[in-house]
Backbone and ligand atoms as CSV (ligand in chain L), in Angstrom:
chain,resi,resn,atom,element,x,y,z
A,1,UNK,N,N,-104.450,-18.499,169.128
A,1,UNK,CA,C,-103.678,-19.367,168.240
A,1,UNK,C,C,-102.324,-19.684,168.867
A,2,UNK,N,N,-101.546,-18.624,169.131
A,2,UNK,CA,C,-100.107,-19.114,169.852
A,2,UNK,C,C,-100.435,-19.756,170.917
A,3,UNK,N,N,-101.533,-19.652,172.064
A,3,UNK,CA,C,-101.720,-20.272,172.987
A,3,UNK,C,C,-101.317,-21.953,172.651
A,4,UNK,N,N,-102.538,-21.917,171.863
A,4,UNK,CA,C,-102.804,-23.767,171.552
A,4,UNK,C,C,-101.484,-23.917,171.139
A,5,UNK,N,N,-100.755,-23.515,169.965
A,5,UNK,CA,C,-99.191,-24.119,169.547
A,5,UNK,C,C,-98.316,-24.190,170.680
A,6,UNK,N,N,-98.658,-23.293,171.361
A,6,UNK,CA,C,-98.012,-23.555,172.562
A,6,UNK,C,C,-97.906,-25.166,173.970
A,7,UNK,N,N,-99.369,-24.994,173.579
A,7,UNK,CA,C,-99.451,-26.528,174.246
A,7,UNK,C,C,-99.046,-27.858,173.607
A,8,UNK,N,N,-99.726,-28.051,172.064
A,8,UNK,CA,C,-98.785,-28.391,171.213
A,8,UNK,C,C,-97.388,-28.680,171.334
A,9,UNK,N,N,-96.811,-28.104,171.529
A,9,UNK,CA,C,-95.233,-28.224,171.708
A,9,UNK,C,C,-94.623,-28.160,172.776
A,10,UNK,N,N,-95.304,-28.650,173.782
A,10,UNK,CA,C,-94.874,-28.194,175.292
A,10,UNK,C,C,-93.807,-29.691,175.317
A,11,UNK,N,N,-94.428,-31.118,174.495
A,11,UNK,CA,C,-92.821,-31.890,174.782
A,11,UNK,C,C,-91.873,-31.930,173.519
A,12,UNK,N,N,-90.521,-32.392,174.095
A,12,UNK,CA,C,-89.384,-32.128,173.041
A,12,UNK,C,C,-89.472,-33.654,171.949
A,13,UNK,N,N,-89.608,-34.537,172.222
A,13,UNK,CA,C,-90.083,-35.279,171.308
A,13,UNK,C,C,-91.105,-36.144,171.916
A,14,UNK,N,N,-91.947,-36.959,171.024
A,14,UNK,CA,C,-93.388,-37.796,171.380
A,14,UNK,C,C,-94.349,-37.648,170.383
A,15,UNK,N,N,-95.581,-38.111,170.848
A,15,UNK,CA,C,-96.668,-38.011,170.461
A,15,UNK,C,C,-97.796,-36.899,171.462
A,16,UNK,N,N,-98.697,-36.199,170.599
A,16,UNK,CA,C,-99.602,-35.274,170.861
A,16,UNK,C,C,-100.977,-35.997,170.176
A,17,UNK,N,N,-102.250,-36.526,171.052
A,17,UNK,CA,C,-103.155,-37.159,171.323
A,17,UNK,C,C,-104.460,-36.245,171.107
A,18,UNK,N,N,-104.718,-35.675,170.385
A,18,UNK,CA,C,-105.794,-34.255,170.635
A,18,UNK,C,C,-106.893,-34.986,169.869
A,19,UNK,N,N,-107.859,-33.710,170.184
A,19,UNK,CA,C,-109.475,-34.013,169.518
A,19,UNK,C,C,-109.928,-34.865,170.433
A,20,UNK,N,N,-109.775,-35.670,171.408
A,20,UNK,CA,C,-110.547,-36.826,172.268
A,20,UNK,C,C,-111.460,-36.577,172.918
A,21,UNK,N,N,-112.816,-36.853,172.580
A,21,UNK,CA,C,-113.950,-36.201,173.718
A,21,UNK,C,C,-113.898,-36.512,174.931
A,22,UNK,N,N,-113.802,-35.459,175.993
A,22,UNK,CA,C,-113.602,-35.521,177.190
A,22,UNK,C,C,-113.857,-36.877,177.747
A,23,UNK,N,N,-114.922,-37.530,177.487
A,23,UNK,CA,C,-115.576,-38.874,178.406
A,23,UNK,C,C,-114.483,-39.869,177.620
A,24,UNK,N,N,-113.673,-40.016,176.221
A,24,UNK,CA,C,-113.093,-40.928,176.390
A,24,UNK,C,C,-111.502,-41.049,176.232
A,25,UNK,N,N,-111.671,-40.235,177.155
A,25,UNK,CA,C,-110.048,-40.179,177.599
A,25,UNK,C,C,-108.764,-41.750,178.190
A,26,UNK,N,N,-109.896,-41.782,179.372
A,26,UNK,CA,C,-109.077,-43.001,179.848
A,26,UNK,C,C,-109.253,-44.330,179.024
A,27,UNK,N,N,-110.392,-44.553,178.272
A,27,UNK,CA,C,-110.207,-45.570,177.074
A,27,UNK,C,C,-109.116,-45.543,176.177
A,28,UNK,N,N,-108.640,-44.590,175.754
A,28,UNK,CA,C,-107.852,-43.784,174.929
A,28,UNK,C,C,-106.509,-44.263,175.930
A,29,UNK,N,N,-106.029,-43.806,176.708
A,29,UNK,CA,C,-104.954,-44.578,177.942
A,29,UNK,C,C,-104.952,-46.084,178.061
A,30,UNK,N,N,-105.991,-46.831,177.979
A,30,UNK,CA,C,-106.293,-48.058,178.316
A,30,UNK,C,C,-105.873,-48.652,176.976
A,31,UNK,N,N,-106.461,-48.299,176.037
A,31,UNK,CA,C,-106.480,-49.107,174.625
A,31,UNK,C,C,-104.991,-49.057,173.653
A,32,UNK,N,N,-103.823,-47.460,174.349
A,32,UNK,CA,C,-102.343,-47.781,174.046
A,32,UNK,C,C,-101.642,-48.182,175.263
A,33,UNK,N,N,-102.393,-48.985,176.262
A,33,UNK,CA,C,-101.468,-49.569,177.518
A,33,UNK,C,C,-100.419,-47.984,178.178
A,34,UNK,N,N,-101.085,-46.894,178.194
A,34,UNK,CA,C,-100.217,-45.990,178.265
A,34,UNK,C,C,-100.002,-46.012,180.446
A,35,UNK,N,N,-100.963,-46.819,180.804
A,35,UNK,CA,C,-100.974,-46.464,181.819
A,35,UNK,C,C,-99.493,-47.618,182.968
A,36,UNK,N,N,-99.427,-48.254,181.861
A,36,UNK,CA,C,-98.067,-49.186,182.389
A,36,UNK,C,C,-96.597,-48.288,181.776
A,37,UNK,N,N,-96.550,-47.514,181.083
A,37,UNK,CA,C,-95.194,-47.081,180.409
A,37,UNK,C,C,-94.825,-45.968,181.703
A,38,UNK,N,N,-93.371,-46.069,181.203
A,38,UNK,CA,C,-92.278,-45.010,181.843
A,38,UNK,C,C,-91.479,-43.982,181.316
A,39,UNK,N,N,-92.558,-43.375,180.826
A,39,UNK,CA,C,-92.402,-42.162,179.983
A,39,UNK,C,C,-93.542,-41.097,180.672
A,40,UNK,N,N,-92.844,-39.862,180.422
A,40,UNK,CA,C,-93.630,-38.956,180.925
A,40,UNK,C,C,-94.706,-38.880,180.210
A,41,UNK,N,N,-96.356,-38.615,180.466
A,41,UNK,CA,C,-97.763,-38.301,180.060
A,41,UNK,C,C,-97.602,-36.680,180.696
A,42,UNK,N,N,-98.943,-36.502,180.107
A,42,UNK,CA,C,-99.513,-35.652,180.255
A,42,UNK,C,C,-100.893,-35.192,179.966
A,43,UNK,N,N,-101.777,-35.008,180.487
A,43,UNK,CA,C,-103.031,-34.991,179.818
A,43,UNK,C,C,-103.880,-33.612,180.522
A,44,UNK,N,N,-104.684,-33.328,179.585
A,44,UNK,CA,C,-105.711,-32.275,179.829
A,44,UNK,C,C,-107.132,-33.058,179.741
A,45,UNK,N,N,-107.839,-32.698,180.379
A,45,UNK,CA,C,-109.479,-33.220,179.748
A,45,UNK,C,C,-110.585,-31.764,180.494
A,46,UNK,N,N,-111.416,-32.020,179.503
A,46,UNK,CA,C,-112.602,-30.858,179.593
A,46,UNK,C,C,-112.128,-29.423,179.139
A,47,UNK,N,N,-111.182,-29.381,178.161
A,47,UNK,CA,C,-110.914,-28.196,177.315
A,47,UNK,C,C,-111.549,-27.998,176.523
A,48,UNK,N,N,-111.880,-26.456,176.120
A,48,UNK,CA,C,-112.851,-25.758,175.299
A,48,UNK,C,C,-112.329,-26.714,174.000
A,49,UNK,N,N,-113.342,-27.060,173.374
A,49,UNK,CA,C,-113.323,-27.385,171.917
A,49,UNK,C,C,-114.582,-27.016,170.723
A,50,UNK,N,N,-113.810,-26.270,169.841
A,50,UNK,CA,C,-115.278,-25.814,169.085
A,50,UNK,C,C,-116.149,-27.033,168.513
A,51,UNK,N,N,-115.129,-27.930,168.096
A,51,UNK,CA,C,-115.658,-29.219,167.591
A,51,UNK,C,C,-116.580,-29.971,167.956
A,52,UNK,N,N,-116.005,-30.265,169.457
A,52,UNK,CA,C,-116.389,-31.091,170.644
A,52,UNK,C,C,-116.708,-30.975,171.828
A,53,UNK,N,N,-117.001,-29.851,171.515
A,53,UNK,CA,C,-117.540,-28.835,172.797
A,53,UNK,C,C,-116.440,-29.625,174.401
A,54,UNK,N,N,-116.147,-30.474,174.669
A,54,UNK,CA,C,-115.522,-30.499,175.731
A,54,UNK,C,C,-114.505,-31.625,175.008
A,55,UNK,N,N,-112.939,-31.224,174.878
A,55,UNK,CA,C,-112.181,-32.430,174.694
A,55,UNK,C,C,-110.461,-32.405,175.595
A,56,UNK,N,N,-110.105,-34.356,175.229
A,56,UNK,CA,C,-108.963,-34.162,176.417
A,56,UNK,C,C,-107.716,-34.059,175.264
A,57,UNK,N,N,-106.538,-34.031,175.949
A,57,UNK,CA,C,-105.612,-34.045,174.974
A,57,UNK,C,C,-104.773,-34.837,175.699
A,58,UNK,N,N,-103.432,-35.872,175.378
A,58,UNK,CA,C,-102.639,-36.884,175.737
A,58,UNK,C,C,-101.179,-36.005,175.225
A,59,UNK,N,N,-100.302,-35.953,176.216
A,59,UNK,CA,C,-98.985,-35.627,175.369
A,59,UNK,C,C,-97.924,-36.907,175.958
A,60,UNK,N,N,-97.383,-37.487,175.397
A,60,UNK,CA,C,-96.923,-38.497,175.744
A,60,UNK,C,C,-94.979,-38.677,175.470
A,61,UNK,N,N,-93.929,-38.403,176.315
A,61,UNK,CA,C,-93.103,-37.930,175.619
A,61,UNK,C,C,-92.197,-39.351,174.877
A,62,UNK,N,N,-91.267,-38.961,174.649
A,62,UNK,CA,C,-90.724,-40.114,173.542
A,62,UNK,C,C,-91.525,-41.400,173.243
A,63,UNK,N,N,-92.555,-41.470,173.170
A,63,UNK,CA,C,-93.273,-42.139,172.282
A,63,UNK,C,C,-94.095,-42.467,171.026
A,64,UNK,N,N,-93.718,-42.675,169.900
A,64,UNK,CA,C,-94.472,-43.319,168.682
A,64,UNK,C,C,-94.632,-44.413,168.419
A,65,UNK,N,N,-96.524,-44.416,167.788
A,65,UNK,CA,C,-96.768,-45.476,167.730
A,65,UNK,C,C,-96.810,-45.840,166.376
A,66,UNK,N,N,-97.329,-47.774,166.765
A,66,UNK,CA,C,-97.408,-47.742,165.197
A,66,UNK,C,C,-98.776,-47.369,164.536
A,67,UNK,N,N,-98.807,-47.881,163.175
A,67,UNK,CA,C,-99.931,-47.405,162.532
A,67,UNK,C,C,-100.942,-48.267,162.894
A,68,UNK,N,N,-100.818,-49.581,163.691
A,68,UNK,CA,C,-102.012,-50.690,164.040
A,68,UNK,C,C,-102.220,-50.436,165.516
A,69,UNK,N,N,-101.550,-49.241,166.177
A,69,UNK,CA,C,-102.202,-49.084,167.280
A,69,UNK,C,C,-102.932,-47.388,167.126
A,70,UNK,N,N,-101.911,-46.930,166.185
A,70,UNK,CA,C,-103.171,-45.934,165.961
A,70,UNK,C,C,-104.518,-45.934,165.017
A,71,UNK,N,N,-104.747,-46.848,164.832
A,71,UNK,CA,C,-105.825,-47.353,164.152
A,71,UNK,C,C,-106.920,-48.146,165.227
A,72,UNK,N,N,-105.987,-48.328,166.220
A,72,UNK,CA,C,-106.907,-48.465,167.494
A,72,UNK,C,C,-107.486,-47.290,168.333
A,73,UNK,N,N,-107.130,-46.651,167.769
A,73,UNK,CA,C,-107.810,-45.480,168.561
A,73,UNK,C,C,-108.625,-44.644,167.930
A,74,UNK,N,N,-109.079,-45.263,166.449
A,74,UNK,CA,C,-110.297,-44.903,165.696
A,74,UNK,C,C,-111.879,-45.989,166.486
A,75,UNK,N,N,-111.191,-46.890,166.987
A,75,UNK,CA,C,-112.535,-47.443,167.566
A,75,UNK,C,C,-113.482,-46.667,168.788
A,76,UNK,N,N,-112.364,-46.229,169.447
A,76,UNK,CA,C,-113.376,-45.420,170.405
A,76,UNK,C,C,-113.622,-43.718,170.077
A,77,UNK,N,N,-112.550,-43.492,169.516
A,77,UNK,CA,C,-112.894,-41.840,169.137
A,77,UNK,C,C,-112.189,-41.591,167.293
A,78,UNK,N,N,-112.873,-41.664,166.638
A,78,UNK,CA,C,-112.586,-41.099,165.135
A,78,UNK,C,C,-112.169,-39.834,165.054
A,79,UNK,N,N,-112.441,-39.427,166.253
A,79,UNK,CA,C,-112.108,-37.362,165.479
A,79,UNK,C,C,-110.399,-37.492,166.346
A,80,UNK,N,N,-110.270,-38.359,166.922
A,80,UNK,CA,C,-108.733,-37.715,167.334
A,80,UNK,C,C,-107.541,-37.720,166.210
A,81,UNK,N,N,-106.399,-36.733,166.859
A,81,UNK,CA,C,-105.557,-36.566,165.928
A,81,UNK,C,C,-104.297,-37.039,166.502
A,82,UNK,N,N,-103.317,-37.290,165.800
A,82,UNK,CA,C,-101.966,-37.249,166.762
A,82,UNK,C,C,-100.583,-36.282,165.538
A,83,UNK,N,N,-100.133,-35.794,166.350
A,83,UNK,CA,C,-99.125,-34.974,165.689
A,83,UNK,C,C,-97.785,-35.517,166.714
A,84,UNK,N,N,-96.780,-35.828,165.848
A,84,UNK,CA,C,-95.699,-36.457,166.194
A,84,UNK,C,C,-94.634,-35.046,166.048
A,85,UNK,N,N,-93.930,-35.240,167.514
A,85,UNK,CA,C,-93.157,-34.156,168.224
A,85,UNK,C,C,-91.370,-34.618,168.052
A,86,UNK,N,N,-90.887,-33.866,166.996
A,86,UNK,CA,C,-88.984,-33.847,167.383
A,86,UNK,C,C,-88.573,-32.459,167.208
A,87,UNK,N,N,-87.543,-32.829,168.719
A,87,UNK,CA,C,-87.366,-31.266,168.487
A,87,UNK,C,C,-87.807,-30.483,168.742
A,88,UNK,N,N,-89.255,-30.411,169.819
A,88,UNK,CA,C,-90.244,-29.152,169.650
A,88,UNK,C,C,-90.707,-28.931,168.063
A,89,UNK,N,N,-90.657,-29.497,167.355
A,89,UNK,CA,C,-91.383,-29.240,165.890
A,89,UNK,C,C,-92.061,-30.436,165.711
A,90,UNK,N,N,-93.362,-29.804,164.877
A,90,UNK,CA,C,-94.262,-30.724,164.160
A,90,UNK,C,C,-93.906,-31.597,163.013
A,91,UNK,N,N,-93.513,-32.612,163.315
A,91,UNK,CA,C,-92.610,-33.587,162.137
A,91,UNK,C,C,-93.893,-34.368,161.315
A,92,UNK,N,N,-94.788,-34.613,161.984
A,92,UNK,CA,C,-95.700,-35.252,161.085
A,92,UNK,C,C,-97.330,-35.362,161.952
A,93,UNK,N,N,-98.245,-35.864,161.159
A,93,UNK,CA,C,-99.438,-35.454,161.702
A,93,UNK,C,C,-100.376,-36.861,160.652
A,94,UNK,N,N,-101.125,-37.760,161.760
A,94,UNK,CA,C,-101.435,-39.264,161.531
A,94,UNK,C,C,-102.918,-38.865,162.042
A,95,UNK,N,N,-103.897,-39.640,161.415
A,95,UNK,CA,C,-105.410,-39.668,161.582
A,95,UNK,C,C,-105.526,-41.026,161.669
A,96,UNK,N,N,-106.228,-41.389,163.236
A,96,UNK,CA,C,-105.794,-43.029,163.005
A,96,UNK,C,C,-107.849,-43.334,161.940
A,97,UNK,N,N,-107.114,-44.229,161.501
A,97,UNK,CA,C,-108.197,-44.972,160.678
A,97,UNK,C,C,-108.950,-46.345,161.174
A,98,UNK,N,N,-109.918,-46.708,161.134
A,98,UNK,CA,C,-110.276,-48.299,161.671
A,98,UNK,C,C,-109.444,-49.389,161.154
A,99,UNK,N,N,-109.068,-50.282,162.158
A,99,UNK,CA,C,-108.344,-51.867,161.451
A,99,UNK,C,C,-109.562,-52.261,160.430
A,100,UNK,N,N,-109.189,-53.178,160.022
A,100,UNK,CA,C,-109.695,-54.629,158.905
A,100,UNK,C,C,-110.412,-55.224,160.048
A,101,UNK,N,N,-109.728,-55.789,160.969
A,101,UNK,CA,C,-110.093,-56.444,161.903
A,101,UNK,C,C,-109.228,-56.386,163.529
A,102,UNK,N,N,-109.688,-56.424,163.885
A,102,UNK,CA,C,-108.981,-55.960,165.738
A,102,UNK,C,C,-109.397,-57.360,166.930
A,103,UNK,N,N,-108.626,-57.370,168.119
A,103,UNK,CA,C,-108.981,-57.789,168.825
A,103,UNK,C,C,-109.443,-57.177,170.345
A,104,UNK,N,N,-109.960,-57.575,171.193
A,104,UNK,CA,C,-110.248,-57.171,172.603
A,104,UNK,C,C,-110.986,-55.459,172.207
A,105,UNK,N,N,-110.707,-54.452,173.281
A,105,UNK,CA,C,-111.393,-53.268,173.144
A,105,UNK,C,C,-113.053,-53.679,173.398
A,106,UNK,N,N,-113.406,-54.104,172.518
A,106,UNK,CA,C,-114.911,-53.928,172.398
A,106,UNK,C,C,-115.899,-55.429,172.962
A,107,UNK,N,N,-116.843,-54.892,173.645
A,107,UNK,CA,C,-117.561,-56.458,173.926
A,107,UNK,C,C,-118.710,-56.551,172.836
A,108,UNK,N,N,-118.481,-58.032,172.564
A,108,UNK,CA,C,-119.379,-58.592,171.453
A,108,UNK,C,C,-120.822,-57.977,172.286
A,109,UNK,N,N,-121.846,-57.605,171.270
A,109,UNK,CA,C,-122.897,-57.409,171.457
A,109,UNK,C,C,-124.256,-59.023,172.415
A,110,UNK,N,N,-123.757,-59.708,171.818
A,110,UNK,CA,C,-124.437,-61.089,172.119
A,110,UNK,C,C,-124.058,-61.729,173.093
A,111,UNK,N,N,-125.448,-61.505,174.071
A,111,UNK,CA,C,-125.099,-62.133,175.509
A,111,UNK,C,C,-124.779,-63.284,175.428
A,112,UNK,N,N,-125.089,-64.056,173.965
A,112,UNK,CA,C,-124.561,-65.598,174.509
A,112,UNK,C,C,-123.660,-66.244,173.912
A,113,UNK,N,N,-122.569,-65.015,173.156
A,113,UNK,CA,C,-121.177,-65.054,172.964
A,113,UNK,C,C,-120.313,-65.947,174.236
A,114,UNK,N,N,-119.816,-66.355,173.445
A,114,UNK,CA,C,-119.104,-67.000,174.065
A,114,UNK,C,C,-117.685,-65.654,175.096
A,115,UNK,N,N,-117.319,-65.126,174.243
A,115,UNK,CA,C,-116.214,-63.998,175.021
A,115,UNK,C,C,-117.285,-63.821,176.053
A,116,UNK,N,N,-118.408,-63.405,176.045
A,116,UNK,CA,C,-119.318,-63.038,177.301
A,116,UNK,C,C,-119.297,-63.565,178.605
A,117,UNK,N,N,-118.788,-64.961,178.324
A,117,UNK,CA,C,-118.917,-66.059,179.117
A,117,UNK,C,C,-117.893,-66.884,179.647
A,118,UNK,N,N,-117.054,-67.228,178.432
A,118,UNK,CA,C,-115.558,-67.887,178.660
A,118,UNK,C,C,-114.471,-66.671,179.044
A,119,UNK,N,N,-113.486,-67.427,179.010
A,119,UNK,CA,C,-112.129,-65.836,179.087
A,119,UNK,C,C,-111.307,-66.331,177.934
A,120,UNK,N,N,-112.337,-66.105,176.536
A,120,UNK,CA,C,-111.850,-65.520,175.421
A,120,UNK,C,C,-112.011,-63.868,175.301
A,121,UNK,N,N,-110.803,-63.655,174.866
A,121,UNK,CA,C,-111.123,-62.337,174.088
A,121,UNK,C,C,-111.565,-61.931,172.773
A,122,UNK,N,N,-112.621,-60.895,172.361
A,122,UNK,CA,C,-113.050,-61.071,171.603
A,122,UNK,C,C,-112.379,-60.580,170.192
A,123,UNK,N,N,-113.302,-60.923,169.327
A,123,UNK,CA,C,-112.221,-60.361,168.086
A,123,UNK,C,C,-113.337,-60.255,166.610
A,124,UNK,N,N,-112.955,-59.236,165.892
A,124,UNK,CA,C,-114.304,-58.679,165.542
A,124,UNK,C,C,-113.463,-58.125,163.477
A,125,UNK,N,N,-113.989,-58.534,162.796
A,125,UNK,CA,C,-114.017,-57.826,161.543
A,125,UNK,C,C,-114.793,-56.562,161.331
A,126,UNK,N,N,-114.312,-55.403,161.068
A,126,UNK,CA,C,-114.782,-54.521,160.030
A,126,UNK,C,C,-115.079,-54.679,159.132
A,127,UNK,N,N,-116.977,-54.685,159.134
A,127,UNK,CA,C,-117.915,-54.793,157.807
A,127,UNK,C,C,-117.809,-52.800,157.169
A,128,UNK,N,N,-117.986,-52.022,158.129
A,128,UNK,CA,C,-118.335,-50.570,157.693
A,128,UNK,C,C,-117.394,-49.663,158.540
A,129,UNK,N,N,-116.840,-49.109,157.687
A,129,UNK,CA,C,-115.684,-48.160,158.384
A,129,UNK,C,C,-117.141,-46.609,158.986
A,130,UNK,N,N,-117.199,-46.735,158.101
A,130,UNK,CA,C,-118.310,-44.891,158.125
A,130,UNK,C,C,-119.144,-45.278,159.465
A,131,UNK,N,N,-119.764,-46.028,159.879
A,131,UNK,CA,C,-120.577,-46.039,160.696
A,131,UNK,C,C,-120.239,-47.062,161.730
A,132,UNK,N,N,-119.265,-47.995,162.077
A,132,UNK,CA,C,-118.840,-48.712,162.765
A,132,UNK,C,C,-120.092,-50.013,162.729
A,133,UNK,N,N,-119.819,-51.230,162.028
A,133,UNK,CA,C,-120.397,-52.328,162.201
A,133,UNK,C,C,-119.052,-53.489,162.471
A,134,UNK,N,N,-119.362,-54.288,163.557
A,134,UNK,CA,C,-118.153,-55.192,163.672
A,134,UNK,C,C,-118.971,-56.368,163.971
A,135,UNK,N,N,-118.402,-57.332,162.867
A,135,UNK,CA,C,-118.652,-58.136,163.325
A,135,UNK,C,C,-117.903,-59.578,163.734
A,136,UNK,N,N,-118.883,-60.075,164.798
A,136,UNK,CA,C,-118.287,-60.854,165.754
A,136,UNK,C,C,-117.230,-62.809,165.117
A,137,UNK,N,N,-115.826,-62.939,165.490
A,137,UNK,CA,C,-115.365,-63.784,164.843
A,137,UNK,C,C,-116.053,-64.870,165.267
A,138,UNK,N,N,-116.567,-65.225,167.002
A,138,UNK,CA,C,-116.796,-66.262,167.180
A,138,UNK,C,C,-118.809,-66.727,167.013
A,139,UNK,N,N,-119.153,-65.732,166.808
A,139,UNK,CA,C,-120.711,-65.758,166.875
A,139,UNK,C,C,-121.647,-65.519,165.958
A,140,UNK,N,N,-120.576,-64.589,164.683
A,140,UNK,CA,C,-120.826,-63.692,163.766
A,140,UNK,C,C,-121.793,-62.717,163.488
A,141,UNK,N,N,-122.530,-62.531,165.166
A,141,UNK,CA,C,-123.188,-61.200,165.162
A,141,UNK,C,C,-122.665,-60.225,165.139
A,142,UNK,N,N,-123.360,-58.769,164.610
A,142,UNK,CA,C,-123.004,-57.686,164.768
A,142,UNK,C,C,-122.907,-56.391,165.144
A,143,UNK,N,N,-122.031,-56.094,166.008
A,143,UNK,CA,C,-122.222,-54.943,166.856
A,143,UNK,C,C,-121.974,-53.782,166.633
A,144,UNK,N,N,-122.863,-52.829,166.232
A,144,UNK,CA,C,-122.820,-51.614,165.635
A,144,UNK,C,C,-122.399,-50.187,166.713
A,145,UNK,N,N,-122.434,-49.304,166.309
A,145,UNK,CA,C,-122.190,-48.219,167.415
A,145,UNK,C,C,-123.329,-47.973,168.408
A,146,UNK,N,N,-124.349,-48.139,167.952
A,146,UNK,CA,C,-125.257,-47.536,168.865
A,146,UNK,C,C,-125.722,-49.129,170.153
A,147,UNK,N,N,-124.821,-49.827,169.899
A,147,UNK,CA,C,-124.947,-51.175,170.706
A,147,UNK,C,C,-123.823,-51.357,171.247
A,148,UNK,N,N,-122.386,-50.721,170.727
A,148,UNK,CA,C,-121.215,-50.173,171.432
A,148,UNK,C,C,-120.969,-50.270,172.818
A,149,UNK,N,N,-119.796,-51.574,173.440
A,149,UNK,CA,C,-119.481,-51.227,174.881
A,149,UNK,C,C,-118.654,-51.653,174.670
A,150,UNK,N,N,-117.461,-51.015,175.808
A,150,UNK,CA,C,-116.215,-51.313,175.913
A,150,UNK,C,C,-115.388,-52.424,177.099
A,151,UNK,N,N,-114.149,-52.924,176.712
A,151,UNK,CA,C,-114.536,-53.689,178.067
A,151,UNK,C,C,-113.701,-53.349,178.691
L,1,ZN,ZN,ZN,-119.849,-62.772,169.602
């Protein structure tokens, strides 16, 4: 237990990125542009997790986000958490949730989408939070999880 609080609190203020299953880590980097900022990161991946049998963790220092980008990071992983760091103390603790509707992240399911083809980006409504159905603005098919790719 002190171990983990320990890692937990290893920055003085930021965000703490946990629960992320190992494989989608760098989506998770990609999808808050973390890989252009000038702020110190930090990341673990392939740590014991009882949950998730293998997960990464993001510590990111003076950074908070908002609530529409942590709601982007329910599209690729639902179980992550973020606990917001001042001070070395746990000031608050956010579960991102799915948008209404989002753009880019995800490729429309339908090869003959147009995003497939043009250099539109795509852009997708939330029909089902519980099971991920999105569907498509320009085609209005719908791409569920188990048809899921990222771009
Ligand atoms: Zn489409």
């Amino acid at each position: 237990m002190k171990k983990k609080e320990l890692v937990v609190s290893a920055i003085q203020n930021g965000t703490v990125i946990d629960h992320i299953p190992s494989d989608k880590l760098f989506q998770v980097i990609k999808i808050l542009n973390l890989q252009d900022g000038k702020d110190q990161m930090l990341f673990g991946t392939n740590l014991e997790s009882q949950k998730l049998g293998k997960k990464a963790i993001i510590k990111i220092q003076n950074r908070f986000f908002e609530t529409s980008e942590i709601n982007k990071i329910a599209i690729v992983c639902p179980t992550a958490t973020l606990t917001i760091i001042k001070d070395y103390e746990v000031v608050d603790k956010r579960i991102p949730s799915l948008p209404d509707e989002f753009e880019g992240i995800v490729k429309c399911y339908n090869p003959k989408c147009i995003t497939n083809h043009e250099n539109v980006t795509p852009k997708f409504k939330v029909l089902d939070k519980q099971e991920i159905k999105l569907q498509c603005h320009y085609c209005q098919r719908i791409t569920k999880e188990e048809t899921l790719s990222f771009l």
